[in-house]
LODO-204498 format. One line per field, with one value per residue (C-alpha): residue number from 1; residue in three letters; x, y, z. Coordinates in pm, whole numbers, plus 50000, padded with zeros to 5 digits. Each point is the difference from the previous one (the first is absolute). Layout:
num [NUM / ...]
residu [Ala / ...]
east [X / ...]
north [Y / ...]
up [Z / ...]
//
This chain:
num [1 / 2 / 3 / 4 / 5 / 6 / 7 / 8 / 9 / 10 / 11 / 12 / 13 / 14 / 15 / 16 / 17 / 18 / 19 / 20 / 21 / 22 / 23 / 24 / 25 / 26 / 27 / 28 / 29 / 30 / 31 / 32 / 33 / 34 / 35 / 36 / 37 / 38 / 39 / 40 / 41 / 42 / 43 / 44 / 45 / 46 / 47 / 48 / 49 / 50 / 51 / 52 / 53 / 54 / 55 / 56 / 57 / 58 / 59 / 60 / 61 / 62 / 63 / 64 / 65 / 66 / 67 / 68 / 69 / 70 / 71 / 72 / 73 / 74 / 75 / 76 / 77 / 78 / 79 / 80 / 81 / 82 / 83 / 84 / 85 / 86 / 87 / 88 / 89 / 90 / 91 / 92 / 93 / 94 / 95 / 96 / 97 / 98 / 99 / 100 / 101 / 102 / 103 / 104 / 105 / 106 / 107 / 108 / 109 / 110 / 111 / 112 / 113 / 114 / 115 / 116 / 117 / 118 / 119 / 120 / 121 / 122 / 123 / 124 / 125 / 126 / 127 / 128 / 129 / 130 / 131 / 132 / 133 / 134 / 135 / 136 / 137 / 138 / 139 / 140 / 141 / 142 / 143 / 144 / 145 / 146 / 147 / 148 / 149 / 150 / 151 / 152 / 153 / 154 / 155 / 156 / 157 / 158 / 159 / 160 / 161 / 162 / 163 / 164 / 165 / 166 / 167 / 168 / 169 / 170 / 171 / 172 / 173 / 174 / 175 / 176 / 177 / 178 / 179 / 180 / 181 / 182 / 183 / 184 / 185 / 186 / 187 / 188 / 189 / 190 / 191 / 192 / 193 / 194 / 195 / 196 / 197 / 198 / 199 / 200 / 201 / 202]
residu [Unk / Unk / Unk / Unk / Unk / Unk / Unk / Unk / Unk / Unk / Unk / Unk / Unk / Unk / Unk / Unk / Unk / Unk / Unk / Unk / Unk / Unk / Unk / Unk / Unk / Unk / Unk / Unk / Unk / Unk / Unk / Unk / Unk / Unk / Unk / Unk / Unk / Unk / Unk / Unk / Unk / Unk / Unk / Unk / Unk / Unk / Unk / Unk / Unk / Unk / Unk / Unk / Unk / Unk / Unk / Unk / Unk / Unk / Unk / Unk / Unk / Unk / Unk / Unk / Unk / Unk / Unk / Unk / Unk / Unk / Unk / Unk / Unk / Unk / Unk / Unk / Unk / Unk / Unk / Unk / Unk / Unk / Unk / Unk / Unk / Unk / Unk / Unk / Unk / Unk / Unk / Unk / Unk / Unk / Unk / Unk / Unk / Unk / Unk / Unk / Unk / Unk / Unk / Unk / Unk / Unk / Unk / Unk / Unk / Unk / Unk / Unk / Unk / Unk / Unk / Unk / Unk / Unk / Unk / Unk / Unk / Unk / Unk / Unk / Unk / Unk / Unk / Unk / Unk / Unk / Unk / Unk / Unk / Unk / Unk / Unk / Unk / Unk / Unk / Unk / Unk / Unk / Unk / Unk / Unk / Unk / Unk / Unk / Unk / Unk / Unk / Unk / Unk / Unk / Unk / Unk / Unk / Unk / Unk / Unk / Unk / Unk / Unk / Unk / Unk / Unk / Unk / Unk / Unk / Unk / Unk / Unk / Unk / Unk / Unk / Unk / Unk / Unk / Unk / Unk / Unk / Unk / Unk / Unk / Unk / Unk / Unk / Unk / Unk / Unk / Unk / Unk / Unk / Unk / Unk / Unk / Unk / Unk / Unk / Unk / Unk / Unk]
east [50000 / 50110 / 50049 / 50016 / 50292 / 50064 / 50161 / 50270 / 50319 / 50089 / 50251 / 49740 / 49729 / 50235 / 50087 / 49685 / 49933 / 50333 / 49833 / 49660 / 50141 / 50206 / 49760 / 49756 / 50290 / 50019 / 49638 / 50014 / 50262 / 49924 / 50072 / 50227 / 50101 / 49776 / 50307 / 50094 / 49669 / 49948 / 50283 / 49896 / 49665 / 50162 / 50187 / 49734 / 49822 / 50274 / 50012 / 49645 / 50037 / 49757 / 49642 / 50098 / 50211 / 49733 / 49757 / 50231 / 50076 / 49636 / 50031 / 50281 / 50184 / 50332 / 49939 / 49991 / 50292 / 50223 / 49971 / 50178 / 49762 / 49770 / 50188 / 50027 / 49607 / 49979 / 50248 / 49855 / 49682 / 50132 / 50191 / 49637 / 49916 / 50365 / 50055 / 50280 / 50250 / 49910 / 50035 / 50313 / 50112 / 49931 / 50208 / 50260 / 49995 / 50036 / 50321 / 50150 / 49955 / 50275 / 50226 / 50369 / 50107 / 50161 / 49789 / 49686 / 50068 / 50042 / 49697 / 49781 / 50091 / 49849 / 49737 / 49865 / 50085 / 49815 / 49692 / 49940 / 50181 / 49695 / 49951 / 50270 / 49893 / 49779 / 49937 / 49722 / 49751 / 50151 / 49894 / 50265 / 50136 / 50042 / 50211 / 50221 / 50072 / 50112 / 50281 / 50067 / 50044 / 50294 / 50238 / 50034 / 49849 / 49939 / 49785 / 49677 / 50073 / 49670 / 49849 / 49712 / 49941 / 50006 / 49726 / 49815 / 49950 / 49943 / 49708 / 49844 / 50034 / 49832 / 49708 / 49951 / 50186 / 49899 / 49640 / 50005 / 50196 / 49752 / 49735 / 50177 / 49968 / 50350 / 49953 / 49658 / 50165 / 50276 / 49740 / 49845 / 49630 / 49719 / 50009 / 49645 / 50125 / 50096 / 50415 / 49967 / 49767 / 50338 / 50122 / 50249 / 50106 / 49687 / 49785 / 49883 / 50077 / 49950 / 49734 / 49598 / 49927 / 49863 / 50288 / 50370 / 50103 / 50333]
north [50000 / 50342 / 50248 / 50318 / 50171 / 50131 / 49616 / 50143 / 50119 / 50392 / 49931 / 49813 / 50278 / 50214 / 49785 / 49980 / 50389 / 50044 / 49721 / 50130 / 50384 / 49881 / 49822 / 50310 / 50194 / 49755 / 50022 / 50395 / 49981 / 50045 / 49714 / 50239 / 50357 / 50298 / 50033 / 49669 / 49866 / 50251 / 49922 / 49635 / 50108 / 50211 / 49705 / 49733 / 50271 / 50042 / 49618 / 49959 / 50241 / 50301 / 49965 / 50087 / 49692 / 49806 / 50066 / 49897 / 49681 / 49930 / 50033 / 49836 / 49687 / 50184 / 50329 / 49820 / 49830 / 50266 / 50180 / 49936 / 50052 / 49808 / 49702 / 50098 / 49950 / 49713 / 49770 / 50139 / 49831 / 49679 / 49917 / 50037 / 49715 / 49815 / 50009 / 50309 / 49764 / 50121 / 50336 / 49900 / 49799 / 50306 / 50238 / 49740 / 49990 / 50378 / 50016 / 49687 / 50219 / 50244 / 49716 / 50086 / 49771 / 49770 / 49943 / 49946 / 49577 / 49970 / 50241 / 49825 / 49672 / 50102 / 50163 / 49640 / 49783 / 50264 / 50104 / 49748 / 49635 / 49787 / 49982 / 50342 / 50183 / 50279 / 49858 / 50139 / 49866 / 49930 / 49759 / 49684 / 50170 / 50303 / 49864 / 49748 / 50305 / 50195 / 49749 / 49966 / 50396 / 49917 / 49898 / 50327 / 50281 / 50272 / 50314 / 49827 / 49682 / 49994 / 50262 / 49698 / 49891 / 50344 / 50112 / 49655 / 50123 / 50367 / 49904 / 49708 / 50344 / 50186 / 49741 / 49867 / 50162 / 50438 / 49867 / 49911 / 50315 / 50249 / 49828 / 49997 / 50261 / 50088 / 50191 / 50148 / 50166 / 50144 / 50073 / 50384 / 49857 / 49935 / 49683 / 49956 / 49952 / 49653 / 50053 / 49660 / 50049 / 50179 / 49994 / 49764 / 49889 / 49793 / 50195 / 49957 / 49823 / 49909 / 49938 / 50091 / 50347 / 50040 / 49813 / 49917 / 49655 / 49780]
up [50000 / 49901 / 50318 / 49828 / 49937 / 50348 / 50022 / 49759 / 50072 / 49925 / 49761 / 49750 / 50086 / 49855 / 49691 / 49873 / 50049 / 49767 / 49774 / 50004 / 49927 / 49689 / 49817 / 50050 / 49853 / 49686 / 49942 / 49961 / 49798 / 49590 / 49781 / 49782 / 50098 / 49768 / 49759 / 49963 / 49936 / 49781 / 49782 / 49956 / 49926 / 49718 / 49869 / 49997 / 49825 / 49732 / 49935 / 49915 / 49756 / 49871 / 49958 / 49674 / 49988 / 50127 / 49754 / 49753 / 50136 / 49992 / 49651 / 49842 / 50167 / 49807 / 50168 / 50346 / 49911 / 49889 / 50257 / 50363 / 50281 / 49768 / 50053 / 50324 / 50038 / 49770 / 50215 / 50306 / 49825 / 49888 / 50327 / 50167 / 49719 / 50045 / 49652 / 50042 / 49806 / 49680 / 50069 / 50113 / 49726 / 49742 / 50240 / 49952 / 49660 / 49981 / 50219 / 49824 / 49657 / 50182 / 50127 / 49890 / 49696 / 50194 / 50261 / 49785 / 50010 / 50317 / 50089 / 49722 / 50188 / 50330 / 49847 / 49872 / 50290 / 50228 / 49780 / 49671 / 50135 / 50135 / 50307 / 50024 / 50348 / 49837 / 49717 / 49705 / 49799 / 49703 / 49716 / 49949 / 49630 / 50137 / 50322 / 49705 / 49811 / 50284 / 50138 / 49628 / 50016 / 50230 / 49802 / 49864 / 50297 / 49751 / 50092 / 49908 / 50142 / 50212 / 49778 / 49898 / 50385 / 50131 / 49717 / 50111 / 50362 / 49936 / 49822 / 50261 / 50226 / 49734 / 49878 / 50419 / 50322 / 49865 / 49864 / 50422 / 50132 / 49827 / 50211 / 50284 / 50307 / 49963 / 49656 / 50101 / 50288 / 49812 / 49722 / 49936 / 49855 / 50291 / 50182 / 49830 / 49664 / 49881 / 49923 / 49861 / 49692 / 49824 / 49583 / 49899 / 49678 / 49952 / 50143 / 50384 / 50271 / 50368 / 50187 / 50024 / 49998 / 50391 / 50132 / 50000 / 50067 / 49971]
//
């Protein structure tokens, strides 16, 4: 049975007042200080991009692409999905395309053990030619050694994962139009795609 804390002795009394006062302290305290959180505010900001940007993305797949805190948003989507290898893969592809000369076969090597091999540890969704004519692509590790694959994936992005992301909350909260109006009923090359008109589903 518990006889009250006049049992205790003075010395723990006092510990838990020094206990008790810190952790009123830490509770007061902001998460960041004004300025700093202000700053990261500003950054986050200048990843997403413009609304300007935004609208744009929501318009062409290329336009999204081409631009940097559009891939920002994009990968943010498609590690929410677990599919963030392709994005991945394509940025991959882009650096290799600046490798120095004689680095490229060595770089081109990794490339396919860690993206394109089966069962490689991120590997895409690629179709069994297209993998054979890759490693075949070796042999030499030009510029457009993975030009094929890397034009496979940015199109399953195109055609599946962005059909998704313009649907998703993510885009409508970077996005200038009402919340009321579908984002997903959009021109493509077709024509339209998405979902129904009333509401956005994955």
């Amino acid at each position: 049975m518990c006889k009250g804390l006049a049992t205790l002795p003075a010395t723990c009394l006092k510990s838990a007042k020094d206990i008790k006062h810190k952790i009123g302290f830490l509770l007061q305290k902001p998460e960041f200080p004004p300025d700093q959180k202000s700053v990261k505010e500003k950054t986050t900001a200048a990843k997403r991009g413009s609304p300007a940007d935004v609208e744009k993305w929501k318009l062409s797949f290329n336009d999204l692409m081409n631009c940097e805190g559009g891939r920002t948003m994009f990968t943010a989507f498609l590690k929410s999905e677990f599919s963030q290898e392709n994005m991945e893969f394509w940025n991959t592809c882009e650096e290799y395309k600046k490798s120095a000369q004689n680095k490229m076969a060595a770089n081109a090597k990794e490339i396919y053990e860690q993206y394109i091999e089966a069962d490689s540890p991120n590997e895409v969704n690629l179709d069994s030619a297209t993998r054979e004519e890759t490693r075949q692509n070796l042999s030499i590790a030009g510029l457009s050694c993975f030009d094929n694959a890397q034009q496979k994936i940015f199109t399953l992005m195109e055609k599946d994962s962005y059909r998704r992301f313009l649907c998703s909350k993510l885009i409508q909260d970077l996005s200038l139009l009402p919340t009321t109006t579908p984002l997903c009923v959009l021109k493509m090359k077709g024509g339209k795609i998405g979902c129904s008109e009333n509401r956005c589903g994955a």
